[in-house]
N, C-alpha and C positions, 0 to 999 in steps of 0.2 A: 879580885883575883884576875890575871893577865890570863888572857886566852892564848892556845900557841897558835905558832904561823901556820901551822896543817889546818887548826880549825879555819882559824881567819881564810886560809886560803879558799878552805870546803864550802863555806857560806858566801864568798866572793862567786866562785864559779854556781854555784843553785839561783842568784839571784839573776845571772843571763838568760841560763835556761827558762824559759816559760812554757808556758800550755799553748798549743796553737789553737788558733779559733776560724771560724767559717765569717766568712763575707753573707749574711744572709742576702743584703739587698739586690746584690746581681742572680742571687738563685730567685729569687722573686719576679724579678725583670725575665728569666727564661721562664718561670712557670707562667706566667701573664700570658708571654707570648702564644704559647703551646696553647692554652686555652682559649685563645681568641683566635688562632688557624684551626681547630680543631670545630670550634661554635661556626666558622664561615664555611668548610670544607663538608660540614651533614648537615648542613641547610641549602645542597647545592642540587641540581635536578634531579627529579624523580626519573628514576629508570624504570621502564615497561621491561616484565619478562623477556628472555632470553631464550627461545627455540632454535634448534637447528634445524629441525622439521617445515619451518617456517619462513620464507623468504619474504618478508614484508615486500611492497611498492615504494619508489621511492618518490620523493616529493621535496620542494623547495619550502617545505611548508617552516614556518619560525615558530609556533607557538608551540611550549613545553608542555608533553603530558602531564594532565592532574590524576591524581592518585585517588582511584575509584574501582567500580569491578570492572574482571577484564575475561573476557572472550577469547579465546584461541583457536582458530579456525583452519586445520592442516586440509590434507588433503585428503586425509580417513577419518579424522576424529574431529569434533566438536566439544570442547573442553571450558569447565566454566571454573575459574579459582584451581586450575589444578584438579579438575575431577572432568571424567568424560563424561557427560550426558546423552553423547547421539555420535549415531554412525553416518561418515557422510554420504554415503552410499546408499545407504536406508533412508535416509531425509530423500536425496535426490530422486528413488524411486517412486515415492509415494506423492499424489497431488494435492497434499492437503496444505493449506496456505501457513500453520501454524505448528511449530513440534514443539509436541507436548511435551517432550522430556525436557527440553529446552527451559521453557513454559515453564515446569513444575522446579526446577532447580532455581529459577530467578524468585521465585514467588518466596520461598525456603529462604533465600540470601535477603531478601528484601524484608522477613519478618523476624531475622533469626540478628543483623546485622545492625540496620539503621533505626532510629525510634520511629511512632507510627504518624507522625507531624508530618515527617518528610517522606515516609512514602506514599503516603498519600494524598500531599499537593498536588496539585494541578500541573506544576513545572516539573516534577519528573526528578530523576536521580539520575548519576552521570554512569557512564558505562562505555568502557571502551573496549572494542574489537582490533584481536591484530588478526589479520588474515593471509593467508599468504594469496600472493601477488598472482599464483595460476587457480585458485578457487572460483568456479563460474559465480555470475555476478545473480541467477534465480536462486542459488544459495544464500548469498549475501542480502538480497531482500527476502526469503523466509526468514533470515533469521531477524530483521529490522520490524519486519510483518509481528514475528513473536513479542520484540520487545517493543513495541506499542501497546501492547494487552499486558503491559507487565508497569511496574512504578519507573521502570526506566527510560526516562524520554529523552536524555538527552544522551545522545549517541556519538562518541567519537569515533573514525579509523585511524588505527597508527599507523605508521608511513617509515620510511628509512631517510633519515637526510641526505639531501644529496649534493654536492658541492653547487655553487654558482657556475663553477667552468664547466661542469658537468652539463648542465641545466641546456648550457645554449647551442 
């Protein structure tokens, strides 16, 4: 049986037409990418909290904060993790070398946080203070005074960088 020239035609024109397809290998080459600026971009410095209350000191200093507990030291409050422990006002009145509330909030983070190996070494846990820059400095050793009675011996200050051209 002769087929007509309509069909012939109709199966000439369906056999151009095709199904379009995707290029996986270059969608592959962009997701690679993405993943490996994204793996380099949150492995990148650790940022210390953000106060505006807070005017750090600035310093030429280069070594990057490590990621530890952090002290905040304004010019009213005494703040450990985001929680106030002491007034700074009430510390400064009183002559006693050690605040207690201070004191009692470190001991809390130190048995609630880290296992009991490390805080009870000899080397101390790290702990960083941002303070602002007009805090009297009898302040700043009560509170250094506190964290000697406490698992945290190793003490940083955070600082604000400051340019080189700055510096000179």
């Amino acid at each position: 049986m002769k087929r007509s020239l309509k069909a012939a035609r109709m199966e000439r024109r369906h056999k151009k037409t095709s199904s379009a397809t995707i290029s996986l290998v270059s969608l592959m080459d962009i997701f690679t990418i993405l993943v490996f600026f994204l793996l380099f971009n949150s492995s990148g410095d650790h940022q210390l909290p953000n106060s505006k209350s807070i005017k750090l000191p600035e310093s030429i200093a280069e070594e990057v904060p490590k990621d530890s507990l952090i002290i905040m030291v304004s010019a009213t409050d005494i703040i450990v993790q985001g929680k106030k422990v002491a007034d700074v006002e009430t510390v400064l009145s009183t002559d006693l070398r050690v605040i207690d509330s201070l004191k009692a909030s470190l001991l809390q983070h130190a048995s609630q946080v880290w296992d009991q190996e490390k805080v009870t070494s000899d080397e101390g846990t790290e702990i960083t203070i941002l303070a602002d820059k007009e805090v009297p400095y009898r302040l700043l050793k009560r509170i250094m005074q506190t964290l000697a009675e406490t698992p945290f011996k190793k003490i940083s200050l955070a600082v604000s960088k400051k340019t080189v051209e700055n510096a000179k």
